[in-house]
C-alpha positions in Angstrom: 10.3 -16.5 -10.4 10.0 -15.5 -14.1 9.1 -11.5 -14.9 5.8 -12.4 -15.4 5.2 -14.3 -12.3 6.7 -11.1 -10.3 4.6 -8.8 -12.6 1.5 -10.9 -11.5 2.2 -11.0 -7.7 2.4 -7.2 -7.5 -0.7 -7.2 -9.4 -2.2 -9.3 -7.4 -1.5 -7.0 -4.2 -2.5 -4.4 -5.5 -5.9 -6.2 -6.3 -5.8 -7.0 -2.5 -5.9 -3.5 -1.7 -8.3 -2.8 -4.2 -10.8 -5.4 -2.8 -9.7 -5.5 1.1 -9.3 -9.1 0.5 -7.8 -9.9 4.1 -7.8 -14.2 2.9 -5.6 -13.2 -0.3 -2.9 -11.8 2.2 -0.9 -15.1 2.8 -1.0 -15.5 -0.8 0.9 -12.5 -2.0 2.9 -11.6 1.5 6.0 -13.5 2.8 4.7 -14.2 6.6 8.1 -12.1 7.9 6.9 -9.5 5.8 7.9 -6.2 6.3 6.6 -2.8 4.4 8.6 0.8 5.7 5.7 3.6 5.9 6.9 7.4 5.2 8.1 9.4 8.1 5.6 12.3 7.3 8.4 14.4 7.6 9.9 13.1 10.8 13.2 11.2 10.5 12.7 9.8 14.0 9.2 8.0 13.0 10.2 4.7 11.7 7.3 3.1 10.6 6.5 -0.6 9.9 4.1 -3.3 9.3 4.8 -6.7 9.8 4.0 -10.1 9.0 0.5 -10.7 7.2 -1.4 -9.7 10.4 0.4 -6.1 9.8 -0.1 -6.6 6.4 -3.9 -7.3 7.2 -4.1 -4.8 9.4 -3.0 -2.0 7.4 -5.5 -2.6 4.3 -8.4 -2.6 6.8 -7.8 0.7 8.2 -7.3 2.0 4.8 -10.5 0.1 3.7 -12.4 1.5 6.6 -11.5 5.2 6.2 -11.9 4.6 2.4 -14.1 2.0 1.7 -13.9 2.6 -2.2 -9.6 2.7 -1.9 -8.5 2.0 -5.4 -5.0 1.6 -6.6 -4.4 2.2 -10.5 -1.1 0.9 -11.1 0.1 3.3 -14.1 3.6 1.7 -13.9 6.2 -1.1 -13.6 9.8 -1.9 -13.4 11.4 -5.1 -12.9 14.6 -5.1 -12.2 16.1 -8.8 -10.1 14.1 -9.4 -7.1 13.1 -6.2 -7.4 10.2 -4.8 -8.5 9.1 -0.8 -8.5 5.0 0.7 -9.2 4.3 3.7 -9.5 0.2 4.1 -8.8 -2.7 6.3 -8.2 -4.9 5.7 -5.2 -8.2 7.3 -4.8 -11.0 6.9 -2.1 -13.7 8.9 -0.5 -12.8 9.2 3.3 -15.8 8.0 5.4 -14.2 6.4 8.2 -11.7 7.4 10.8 -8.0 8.2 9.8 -5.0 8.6 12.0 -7.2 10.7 14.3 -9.2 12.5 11.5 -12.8 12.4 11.8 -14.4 11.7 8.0 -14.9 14.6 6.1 -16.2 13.1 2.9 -13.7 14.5 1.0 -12.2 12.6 -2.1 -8.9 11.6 -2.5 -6.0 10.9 -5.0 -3.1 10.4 -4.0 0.1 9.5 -5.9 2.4 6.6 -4.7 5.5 4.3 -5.3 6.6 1.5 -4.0 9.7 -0.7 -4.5 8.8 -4.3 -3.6 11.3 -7.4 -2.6 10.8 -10.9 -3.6 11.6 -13.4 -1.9 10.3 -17.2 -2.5 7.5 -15.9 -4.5 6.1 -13.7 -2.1 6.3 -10.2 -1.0 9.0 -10.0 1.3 9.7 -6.5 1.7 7.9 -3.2 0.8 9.3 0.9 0.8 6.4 3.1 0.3 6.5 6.6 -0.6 3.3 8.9 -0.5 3.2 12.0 -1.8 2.0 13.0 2.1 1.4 17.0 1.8 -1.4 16.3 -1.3 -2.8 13.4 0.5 -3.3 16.0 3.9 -4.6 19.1 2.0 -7.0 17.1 0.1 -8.3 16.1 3.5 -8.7 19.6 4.9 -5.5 19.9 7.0 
């Protein structure tokens, strides 16, 4: 893939996100996808998602605790199969969230995540939140 097909994949997910376009997930994932969650902390949590139906899974709890979830991508490296964005998410929390009821509170929450491609898809994700904000701003 050229630069500007990579740079337009990522966008693309991120768009996914932005919509909770559960269709578009074949079309930007690899179907042995993997993303690596934070450990909140924890080095024994390892968390993952997998495949697209992790993949679809994952933006539709977001969406439904956040229904307005945005992603403003404010950066973007490219760097071989590589590629790194560093973004703002924001969204109002009206649904259930990892066992926090909604408290209407507004979010923003800054994020990066490194990306692998692999046969113009998604292969791979490592995301990093910055966790302690993301909590506070949701009373806890």
């Amino acid at each position: 893939m050229t630069r500007g097909e990579k740079r337009a994949l990522v966008e693309r997910l991120h768009e996914v996100w932005n919509t909770g376009d559960l269709e578009a997930v074949p079309d930007v994932y690899a179907s042995d996808f993997v993303v690596h969650w934070p450990r909140n902390g924890d080095p024994s949590k390892a968390s993952q998602s997998r495949g697209h139906d992790g993949a679809r899974e994952a933006i539709r709890q977001t969406r439904v605790a956040f229904p307005d979830w945005h992603e403003n991508v404010v950066d973007m490296i490219i760097d071989g199969d590589r590629v790194v964005t560093r973004y703002v998410s924001t969204g109002t929390h009206e649904g259930p969230y990892e066992g926090v009821a909604p408290t209407g509170a507004s979010v923003e929450i800054d994020e990066i995540s490194i990306f692998r491609i692999e046969g113009g898809k998604v292969a791979e994700q490592w995301c990093l939140i910055e966790d302690l904000a993301f909590w506070r701003q949701l009373g806890r």
